[in-house]
Kinemage of the C-alpha trace (Angstrom):
@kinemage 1
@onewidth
@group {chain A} dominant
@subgroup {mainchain}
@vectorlist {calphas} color= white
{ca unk a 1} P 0.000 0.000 0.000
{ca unk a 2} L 1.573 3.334 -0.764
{ca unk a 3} L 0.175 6.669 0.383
{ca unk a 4} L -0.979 9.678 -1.720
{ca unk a 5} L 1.813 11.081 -3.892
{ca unk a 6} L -0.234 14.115 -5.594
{ca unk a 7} L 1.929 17.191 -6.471
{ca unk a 8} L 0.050 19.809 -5.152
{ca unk a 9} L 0.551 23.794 -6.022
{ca unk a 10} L 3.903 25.418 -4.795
{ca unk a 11} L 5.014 28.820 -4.024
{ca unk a 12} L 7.039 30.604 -1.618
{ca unk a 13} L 6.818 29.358 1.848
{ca unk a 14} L 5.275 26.243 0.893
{ca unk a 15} L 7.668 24.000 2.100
{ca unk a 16} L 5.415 21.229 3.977
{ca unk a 17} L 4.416 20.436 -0.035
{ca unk a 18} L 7.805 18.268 0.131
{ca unk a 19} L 6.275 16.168 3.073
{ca unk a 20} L 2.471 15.770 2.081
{ca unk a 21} L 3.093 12.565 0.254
{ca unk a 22} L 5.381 10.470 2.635
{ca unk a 23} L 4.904 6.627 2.789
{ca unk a 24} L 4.244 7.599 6.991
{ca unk a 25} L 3.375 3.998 8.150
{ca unk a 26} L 5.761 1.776 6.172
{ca unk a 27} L 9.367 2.592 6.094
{ca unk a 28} L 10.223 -0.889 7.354
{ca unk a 29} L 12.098 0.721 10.643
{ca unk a 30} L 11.944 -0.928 13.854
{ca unk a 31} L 9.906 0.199 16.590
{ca unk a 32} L 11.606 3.067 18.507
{ca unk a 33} L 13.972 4.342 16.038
{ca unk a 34} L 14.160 6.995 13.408
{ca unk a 35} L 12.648 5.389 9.885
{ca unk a 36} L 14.634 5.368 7.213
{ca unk a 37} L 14.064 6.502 4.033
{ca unk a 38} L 12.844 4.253 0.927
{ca unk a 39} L 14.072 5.252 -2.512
{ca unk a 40} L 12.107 8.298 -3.580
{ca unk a 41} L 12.109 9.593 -0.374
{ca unk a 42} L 15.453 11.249 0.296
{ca unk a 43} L 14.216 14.625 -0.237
{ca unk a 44} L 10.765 14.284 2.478
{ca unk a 45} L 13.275 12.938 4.884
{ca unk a 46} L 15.376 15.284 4.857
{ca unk a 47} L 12.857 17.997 4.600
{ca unk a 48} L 11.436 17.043 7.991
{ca unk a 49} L 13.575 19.133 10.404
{ca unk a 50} L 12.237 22.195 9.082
{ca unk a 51} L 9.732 23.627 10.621
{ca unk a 52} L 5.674 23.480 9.696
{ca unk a 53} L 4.632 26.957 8.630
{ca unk a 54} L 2.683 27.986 11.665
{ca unk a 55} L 0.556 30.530 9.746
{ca unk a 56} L -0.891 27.470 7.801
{ca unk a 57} L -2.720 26.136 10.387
{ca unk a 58} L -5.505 29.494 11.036
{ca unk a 59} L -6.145 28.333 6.965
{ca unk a 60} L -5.894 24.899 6.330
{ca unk a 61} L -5.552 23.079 9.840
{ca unk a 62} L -5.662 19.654 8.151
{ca unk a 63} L -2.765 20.162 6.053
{ca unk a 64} L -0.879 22.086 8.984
{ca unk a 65} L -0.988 19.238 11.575
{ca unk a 66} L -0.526 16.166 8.725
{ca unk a 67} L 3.245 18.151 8.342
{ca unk a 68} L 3.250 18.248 11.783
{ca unk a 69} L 2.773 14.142 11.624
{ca unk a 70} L 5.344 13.984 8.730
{ca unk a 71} L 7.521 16.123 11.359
{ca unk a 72} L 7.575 13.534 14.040
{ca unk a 73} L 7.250 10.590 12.382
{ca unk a 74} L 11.147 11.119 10.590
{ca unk a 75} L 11.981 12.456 13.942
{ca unk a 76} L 10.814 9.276 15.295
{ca unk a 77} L 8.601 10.158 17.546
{ca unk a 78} L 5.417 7.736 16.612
{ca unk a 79} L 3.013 8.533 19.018
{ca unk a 80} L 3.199 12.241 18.312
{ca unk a 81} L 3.492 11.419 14.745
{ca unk a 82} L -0.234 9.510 15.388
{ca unk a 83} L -1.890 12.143 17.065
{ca unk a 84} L -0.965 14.475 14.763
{ca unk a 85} L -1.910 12.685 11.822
{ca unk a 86} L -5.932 12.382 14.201
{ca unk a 87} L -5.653 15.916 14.777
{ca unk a 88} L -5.386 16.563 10.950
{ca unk a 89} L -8.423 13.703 9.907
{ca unk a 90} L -10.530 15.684 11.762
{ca unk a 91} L -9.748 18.425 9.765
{ca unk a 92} L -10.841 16.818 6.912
{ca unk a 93} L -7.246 15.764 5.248
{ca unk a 94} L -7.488 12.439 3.485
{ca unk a 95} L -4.185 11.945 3.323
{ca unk a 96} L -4.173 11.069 7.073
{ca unk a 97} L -7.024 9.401 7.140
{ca unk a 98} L -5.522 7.363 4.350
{ca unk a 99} L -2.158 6.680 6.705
{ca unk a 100} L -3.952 5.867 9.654
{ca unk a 101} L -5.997 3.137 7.796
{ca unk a 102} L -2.860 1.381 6.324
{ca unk a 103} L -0.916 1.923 9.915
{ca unk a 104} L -3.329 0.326 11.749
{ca unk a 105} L -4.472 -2.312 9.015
{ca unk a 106} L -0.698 -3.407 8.747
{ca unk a 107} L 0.574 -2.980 12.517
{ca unk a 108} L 2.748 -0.508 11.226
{ca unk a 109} L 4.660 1.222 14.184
{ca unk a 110} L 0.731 1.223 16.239
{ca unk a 111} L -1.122 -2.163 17.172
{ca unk a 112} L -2.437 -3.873 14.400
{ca unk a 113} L -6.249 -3.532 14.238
{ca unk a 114} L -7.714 -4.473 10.684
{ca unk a 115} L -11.393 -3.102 11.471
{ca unk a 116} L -9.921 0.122 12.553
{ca unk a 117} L -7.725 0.349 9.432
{ca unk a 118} L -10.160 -0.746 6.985
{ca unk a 119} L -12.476 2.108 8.859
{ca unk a 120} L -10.137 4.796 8.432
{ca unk a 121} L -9.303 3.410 4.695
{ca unk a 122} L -13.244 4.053 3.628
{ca unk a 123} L -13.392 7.639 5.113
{ca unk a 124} L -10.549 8.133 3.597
{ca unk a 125} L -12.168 7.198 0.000
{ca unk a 126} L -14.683 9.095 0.646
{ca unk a 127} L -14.259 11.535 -2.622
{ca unk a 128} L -13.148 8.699 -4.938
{ca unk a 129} L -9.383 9.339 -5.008
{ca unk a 130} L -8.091 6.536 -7.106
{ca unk a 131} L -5.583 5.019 -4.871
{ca unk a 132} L -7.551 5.685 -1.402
{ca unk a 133} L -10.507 3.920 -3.404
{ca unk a 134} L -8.011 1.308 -4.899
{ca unk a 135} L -5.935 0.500 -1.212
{ca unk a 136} L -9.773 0.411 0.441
{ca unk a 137} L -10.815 -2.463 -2.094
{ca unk a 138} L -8.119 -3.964 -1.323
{ca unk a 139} L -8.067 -4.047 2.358
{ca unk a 140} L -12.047 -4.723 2.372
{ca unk a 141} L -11.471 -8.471 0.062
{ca unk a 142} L -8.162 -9.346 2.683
{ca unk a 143} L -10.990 -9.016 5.594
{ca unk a 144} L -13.553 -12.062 6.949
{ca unk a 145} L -17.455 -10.923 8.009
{ca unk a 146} L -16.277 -10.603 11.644
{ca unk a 147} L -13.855 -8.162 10.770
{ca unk a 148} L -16.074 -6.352 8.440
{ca unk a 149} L -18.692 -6.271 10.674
{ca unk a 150} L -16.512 -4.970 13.415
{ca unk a 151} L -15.035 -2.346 10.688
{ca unk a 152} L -18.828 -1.031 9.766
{ca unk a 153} L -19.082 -0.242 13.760
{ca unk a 154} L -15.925 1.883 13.831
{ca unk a 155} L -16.813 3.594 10.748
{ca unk a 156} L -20.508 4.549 12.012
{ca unk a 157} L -19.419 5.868 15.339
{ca unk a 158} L -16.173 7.894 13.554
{ca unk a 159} L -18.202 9.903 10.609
{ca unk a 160} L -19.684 12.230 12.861
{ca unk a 161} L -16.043 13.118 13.854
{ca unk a 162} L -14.024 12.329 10.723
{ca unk a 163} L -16.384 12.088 7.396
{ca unk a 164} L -16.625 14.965 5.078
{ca unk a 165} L -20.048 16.430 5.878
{ca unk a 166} L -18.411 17.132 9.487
{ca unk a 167} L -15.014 17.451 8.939
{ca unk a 168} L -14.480 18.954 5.589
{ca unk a 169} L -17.614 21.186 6.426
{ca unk a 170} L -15.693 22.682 9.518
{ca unk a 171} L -12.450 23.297 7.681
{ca unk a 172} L -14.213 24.756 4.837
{ca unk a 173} L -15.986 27.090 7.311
{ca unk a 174} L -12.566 27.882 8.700
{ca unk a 175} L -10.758 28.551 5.878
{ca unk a 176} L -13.523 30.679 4.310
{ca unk a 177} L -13.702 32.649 7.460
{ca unk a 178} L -10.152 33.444 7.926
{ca unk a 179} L -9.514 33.968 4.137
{ca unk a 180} L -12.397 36.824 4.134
{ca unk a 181} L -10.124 38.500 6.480
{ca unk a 182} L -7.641 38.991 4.556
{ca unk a 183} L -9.142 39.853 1.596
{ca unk a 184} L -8.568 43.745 0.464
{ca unk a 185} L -5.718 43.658 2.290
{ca unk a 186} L -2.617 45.355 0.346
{ca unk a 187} L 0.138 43.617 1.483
{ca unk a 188} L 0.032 40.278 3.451
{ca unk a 189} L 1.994 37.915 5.777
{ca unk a 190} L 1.614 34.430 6.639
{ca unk a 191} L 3.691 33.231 9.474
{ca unk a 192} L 6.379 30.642 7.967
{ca unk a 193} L 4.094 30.516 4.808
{ca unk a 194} L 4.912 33.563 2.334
{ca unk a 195} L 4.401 37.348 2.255
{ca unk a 196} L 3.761 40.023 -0.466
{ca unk a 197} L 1.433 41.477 -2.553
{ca unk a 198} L -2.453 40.376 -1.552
{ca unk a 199} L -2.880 38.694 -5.008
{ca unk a 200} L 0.522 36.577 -4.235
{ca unk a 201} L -0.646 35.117 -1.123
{ca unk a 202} L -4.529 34.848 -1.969
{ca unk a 203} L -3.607 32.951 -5.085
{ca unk a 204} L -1.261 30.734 -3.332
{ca unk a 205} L -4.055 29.752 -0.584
{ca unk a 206} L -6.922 29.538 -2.976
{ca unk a 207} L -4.346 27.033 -4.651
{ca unk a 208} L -3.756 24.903 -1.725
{ca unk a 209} L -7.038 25.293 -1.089
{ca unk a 210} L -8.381 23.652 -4.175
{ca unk a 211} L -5.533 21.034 -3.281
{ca unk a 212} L -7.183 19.730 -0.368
{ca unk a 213} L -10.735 20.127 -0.631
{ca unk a 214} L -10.289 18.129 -4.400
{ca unk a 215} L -13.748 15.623 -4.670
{ca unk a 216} L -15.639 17.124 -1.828
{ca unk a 217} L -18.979 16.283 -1.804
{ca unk a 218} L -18.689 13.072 -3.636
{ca unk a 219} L -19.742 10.233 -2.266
{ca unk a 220} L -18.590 6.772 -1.885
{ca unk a 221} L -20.975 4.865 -0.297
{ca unk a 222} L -24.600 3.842 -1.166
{ca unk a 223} L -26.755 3.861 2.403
{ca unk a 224} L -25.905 5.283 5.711
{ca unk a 225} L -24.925 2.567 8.196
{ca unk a 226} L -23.079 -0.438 6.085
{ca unk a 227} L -19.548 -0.242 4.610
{ca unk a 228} L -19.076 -1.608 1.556
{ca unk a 229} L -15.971 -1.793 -1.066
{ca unk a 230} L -16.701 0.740 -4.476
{ca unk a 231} L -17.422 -2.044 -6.588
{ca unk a 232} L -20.750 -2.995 -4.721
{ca unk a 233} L -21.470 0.849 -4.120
{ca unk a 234} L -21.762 0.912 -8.010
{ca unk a 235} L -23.754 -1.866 -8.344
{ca unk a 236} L -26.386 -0.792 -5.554
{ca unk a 237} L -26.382 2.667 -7.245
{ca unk a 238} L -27.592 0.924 -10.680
């Protein structure tokens, strides 16, 4: 299972863009001690000591505290690393939804728990991202009824913290609020995330903006309580 690798917009300040798409749960690293890099990620790893650009997080809290995750985990400090990475999901960011469903449905550096994993694997397909849907599919067929059934709990009593209609609602409120503030403005600056002319720093926001709210509002699932991989949810929806 790999984990979301979408270049998203850059510009000045932007430098958690290097960490976004970091293969968090599986670097193969022992309990305890700093992971070390696969091939292809040289440049996240040693991107990590920099710091998260504070200002990010009054705009776009999900994508603030999933750099914060990236942060720990290659410092190698896992539990902060998975709190971050909650903190973030219930912003709305799929891409830590996405790494907390193949953590936990692997055992990778947290307890294995396949029903948990496979929970956090179908919010985080929730707007039809090719390889969230594609990993979910996969992880639904490795799983027995027991473990499904278990999974289908989890997932009911997590949406009202971590699916869109809560989460992505809330950031989106938050972002739209704190953006109208800053509108008009002549001259702008974002702690640790750029400064300049209004249209500079608008543009780059509305950018990253874009970035992370991409396929909000779709919809995975057919029905309200029962998880089910995308292939059935297309046949139901027929």
């Amino acid at each position: 299972m790999q984990h979301d690798t979408r270049q998203r917009p850059t510009g000045r300040g932007c430098r958690w863009v290097a960490v976004l798409g970091l293969t968090l749960a599986a670097s193969g690293a022992f309990a305890g001690d700093r992971p070390q890099a696969l091939p292809g990620e040289e440049g996240a790893r040693a991107a990590a000591p920099m710091p998260c650009p504070q200002g990010l997080e009054r705009f776009l809290p999900g994508d603030y505290y999933f750099c914060r995750a990236a942060q720990h985990f290659w410092s190698g400090y896992q539990e902060m690393a998975t709190s971050a990475l909650k903190e973030a999901a219930r912003w709305g960011s799929k891409p830590a939804q996405y790494a907390l469903g193949v953590m936990y449905f692997n055992g990778d550096r947290v307890p294995a728990n396949r029903p948990l994993g496979l929970a956090w694997l179908a919010l985080s397909a929730e707007r039809h991202t090719p390889i969230y849907e594609a990993t979910f599919v996969s992880a639904y067929g490795k799983t027995g009824a027991a473990e499904r059934a278990q999974a289908n709990a989890y997932w009911n009593s997590m949406k009202p913290t971590y699916a869109d209609a809560v989460a992505a609602a809330r950031a989106k409120l938050r972002f739209d609020r704190e953006f109208a503030k800053i509108k008009g403005n002549d001259s702008i600056y974002i702690d640790g995330l750029a400064g300049g002319s209004s249209f500079s720093v608008t543009q780059l926001l509305q950018n990253e903006q874009a970035a992370f709210f991409a396929g909000y509002q779709s919809r995975v699932y057919v029905g309200d309580a029962t998880l089910v991989p995308i292939g059935e949810a297309a046949k139901a929806s027929q």
